[in-house]
C-alpha positions as CSV (number, residue, x, y, z in Angstrom):
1,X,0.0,0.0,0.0
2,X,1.2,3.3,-1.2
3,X,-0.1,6.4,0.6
4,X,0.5,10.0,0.5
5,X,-0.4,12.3,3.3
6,X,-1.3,16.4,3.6
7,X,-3.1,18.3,6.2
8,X,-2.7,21.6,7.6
9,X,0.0,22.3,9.5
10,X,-1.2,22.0,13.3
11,X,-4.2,19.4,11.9
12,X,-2.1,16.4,13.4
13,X,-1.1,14.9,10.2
14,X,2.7,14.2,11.1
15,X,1.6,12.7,14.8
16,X,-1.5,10.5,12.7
17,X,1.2,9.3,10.1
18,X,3.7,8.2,12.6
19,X,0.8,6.2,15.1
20,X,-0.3,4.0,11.4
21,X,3.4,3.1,10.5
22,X,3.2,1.8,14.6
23,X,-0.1,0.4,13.9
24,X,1.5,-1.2,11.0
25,X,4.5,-2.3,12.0
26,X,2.9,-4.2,15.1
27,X,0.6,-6.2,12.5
28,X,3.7,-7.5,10.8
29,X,4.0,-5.1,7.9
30,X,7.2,-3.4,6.5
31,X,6.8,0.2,6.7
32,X,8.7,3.0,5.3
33,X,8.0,6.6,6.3
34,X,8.9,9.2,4.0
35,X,9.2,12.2,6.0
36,X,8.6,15.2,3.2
37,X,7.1,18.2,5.4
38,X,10.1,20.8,6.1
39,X,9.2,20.6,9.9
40,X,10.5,17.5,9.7
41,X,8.8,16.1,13.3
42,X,8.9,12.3,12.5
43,X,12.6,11.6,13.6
44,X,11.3,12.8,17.2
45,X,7.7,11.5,17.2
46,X,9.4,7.9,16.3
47,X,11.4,8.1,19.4
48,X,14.3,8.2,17.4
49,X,17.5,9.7,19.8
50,X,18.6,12.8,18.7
51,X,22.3,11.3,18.8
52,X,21.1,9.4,16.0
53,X,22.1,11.1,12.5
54,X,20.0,11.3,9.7
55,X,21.1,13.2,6.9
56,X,18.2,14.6,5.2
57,X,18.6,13.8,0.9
58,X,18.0,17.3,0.1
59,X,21.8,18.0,1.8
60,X,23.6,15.2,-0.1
61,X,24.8,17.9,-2.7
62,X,27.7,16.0,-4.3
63,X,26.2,12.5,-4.6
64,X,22.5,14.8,-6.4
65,X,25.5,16.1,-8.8
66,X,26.5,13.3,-9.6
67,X,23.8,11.5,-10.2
68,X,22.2,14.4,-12.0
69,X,25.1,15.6,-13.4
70,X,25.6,19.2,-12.4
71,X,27.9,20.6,-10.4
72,X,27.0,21.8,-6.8
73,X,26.0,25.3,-6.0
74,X,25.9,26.8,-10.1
75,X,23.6,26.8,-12.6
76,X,21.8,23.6,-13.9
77,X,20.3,24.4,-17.5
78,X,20.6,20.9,-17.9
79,X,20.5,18.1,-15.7
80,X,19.6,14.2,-15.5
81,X,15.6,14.1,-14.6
82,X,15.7,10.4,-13.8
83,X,19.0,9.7,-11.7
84,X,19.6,6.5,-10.6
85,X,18.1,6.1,-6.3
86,X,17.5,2.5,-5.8
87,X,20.5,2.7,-3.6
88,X,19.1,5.4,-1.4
89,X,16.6,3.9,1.0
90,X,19.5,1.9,2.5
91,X,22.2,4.3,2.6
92,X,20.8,7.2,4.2
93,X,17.9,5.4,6.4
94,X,17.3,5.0,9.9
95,X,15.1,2.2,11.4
96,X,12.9,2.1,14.9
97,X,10.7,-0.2,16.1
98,X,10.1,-1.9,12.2
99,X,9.7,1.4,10.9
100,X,11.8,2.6,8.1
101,X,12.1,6.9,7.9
102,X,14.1,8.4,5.3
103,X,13.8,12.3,5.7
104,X,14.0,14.6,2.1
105,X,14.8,17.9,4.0
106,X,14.4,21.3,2.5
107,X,14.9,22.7,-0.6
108,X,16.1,26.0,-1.2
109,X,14.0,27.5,-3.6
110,X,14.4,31.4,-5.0
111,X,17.7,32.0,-6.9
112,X,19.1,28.5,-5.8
113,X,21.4,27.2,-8.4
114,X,20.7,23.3,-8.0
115,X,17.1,23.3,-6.8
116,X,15.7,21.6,-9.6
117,X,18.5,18.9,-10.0
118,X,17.0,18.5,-5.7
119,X,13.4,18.2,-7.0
120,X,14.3,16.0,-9.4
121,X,16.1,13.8,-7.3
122,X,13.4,13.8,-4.6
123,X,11.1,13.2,-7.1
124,X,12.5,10.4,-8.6
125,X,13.1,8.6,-5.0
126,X,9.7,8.8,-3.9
127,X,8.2,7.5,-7.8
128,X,11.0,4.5,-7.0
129,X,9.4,3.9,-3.3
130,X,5.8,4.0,-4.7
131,X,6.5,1.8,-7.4
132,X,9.5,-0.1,-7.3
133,X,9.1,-1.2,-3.3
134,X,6.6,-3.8,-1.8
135,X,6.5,-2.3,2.0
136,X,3.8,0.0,3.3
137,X,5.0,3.3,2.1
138,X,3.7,6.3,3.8
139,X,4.4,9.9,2.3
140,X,4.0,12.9,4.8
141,X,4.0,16.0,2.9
142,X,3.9,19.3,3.7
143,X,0.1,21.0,3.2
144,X,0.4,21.0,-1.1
145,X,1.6,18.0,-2.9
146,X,4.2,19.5,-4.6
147,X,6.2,16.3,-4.0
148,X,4.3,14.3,-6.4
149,X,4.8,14.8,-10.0
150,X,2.1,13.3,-12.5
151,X,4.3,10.1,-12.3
152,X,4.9,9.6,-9.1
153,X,1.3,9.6,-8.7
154,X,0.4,6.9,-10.5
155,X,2.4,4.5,-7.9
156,X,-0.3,6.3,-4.7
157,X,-2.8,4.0,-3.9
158,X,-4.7,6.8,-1.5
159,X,-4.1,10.5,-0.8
160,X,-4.8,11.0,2.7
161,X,-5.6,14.6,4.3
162,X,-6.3,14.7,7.6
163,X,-8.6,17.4,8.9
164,X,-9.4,19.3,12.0
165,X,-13.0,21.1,12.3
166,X,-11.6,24.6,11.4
167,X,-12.6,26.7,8.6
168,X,-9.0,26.7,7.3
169,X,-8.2,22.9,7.8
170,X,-11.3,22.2,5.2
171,X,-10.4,25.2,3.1
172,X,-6.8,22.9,2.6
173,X,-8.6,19.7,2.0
174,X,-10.0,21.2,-0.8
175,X,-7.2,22.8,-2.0
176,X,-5.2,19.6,-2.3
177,X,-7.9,17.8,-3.6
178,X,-7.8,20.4,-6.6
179,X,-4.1,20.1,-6.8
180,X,-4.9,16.1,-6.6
181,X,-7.0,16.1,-9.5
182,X,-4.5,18.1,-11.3
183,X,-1.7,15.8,-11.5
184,X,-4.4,12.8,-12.2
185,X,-5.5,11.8,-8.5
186,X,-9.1,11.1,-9.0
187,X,-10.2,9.8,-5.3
188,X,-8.7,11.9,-2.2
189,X,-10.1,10.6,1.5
190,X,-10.3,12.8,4.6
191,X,-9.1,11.6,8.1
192,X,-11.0,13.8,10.3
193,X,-8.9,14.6,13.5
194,X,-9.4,16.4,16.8
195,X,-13.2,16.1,17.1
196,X,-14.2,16.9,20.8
197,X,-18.4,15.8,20.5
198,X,-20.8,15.4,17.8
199,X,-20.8,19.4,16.6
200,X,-16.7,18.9,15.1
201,X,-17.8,15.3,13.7
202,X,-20.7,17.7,11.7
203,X,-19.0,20.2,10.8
204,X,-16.2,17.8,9.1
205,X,-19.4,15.8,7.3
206,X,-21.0,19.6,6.2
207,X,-18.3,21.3,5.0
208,X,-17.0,18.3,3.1
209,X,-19.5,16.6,1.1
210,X,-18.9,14.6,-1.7
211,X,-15.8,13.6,0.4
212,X,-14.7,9.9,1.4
213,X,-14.5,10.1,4.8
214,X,-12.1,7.0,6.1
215,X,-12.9,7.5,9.8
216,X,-13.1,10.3,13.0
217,X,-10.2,10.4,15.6
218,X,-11.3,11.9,19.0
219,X,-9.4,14.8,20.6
220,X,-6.7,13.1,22.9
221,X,-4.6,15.2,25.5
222,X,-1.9,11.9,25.2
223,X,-1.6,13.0,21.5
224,X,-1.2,16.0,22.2
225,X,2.0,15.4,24.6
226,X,2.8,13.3,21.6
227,X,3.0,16.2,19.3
228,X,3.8,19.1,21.4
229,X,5.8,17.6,24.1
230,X,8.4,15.5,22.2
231,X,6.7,12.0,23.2
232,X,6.9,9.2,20.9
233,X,4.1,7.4,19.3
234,X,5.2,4.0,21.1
235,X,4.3,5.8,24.0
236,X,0.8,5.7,23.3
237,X,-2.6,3.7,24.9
238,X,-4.6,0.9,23.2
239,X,-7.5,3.5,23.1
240,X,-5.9,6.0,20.8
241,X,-4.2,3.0,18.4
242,X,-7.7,1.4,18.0
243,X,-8.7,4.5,16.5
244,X,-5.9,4.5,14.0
245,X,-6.5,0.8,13.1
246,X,-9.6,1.5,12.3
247,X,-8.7,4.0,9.4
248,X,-5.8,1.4,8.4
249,X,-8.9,-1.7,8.2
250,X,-11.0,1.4,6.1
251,X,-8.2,1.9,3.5
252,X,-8.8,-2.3,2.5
């Protein structure tokens, strides 16, 4: 299963995506993380030590001239759009508790010289992981999709936003599912987070019809510590993970 992930930033998405690869993992499944949003958050919510280094792709500069070949720091009229990354999930990957994370970093965009030999790159490792691998793949992206090219989507089984009840949490579910549609994504289901009583759970349902809705996760203060406090998800209850498995049984 290949799925790609957006939300708001503050909607919960990072801490949701890290609690499935846990769900996951305990079932027996491989699961690779792909840890695309520029905060960066799932290294800490995976428990991961901060002794551990993981060296985001976007910073391996002289292997993404190579492979693309350009030269680091000038100008890339030209450059390789499909360099070779089959080696890259192994190399520069750091595993906790079954769970695979490989973290693309952030690229410099605005005048930087070898920003589009970086998005190429990226691009062309996350097509390989969505089409090329047979783990659970799970792609947490920043609120736009910009990380998924017209061919890189056709290896996502399911684009995933998860949503709080806020006007502006809705008003980016349906921007992405515009920006879905663009790049050939016909099908885009909501994870609706944060509901505290049956008013959120409407509002989600009114504002977003037409929507598939793949299931409702209650407020939780122990998620909250998860996200705000630095606690990782292996911290959490059997209340909060049978919510999440749940949404995993809905996706089939």
């Amino acid at each position: 299963m290949k799925l790609a992930v957006a939300g708001k930033g503050g909607a919960g998405k990072s801490t949701i995506v890290s609690l499935m690869a846990r769900v996951l993992s305990e079932q027996g499944k491989k699961v690779i993380v792909i840890d695309a949003d520029p905060d960066m958050n799932q290294a800490s919510l995976l428990g991961i030590p901060d002794d551990v280094v993981i060296t985001p792709v976007s910073e391996l500069k002289e292997l993404i001239a190579e492979r693309t070949g350009t030269t680091p720091g000038q100008p890339a009229p030209f450059f390789t759009m499909n360099p070779k990354v089959s080696d890259i999930p192994s190399k520069y990957s750091v595993t906790v508790g079954g769970i695979t994370l490989l973290t693309m970093g952030t690229i410099k965009r605005g005048g930087g010289g070898c920003a589009c030999p970086e998005n190429a790159f990226i691009k062309s490792l996350i097509s390989h992981l969505f089409i090329a691998r047979e783990e659970w793949v799970i792609l947490d992206m920043e609120a736009g999709i910009e990380h998924l090219g017209r061919g890189t989507a056709l290896g996502v089984d399911h684009l995933l936003v998860v949503v709080e009840p806020s006007k502006t949490s809705i008003a980016t579910a349906h921007r992405v599912n515009q920006l879905a549609r663009d790049i050939g994504i016909k099908k885009v289901l909501i994870a609706a987070n944060k509901l505290r009583n049956k008013e959120d759970r409407a509002i989600i349902e009114d504002h977003l019809p037409g929507y598939d809705i793949l299931g409702f996760v209650e407020y939780s203060d122990e998620i909250k510590e998860i996200s705000s406090f630095g606690k990782s998800v292996f911290s959490a209850r059997v209340t909060i993970l049978d919510q999440i498995e749940k949404l995993i049984t809905t996706l089939g």
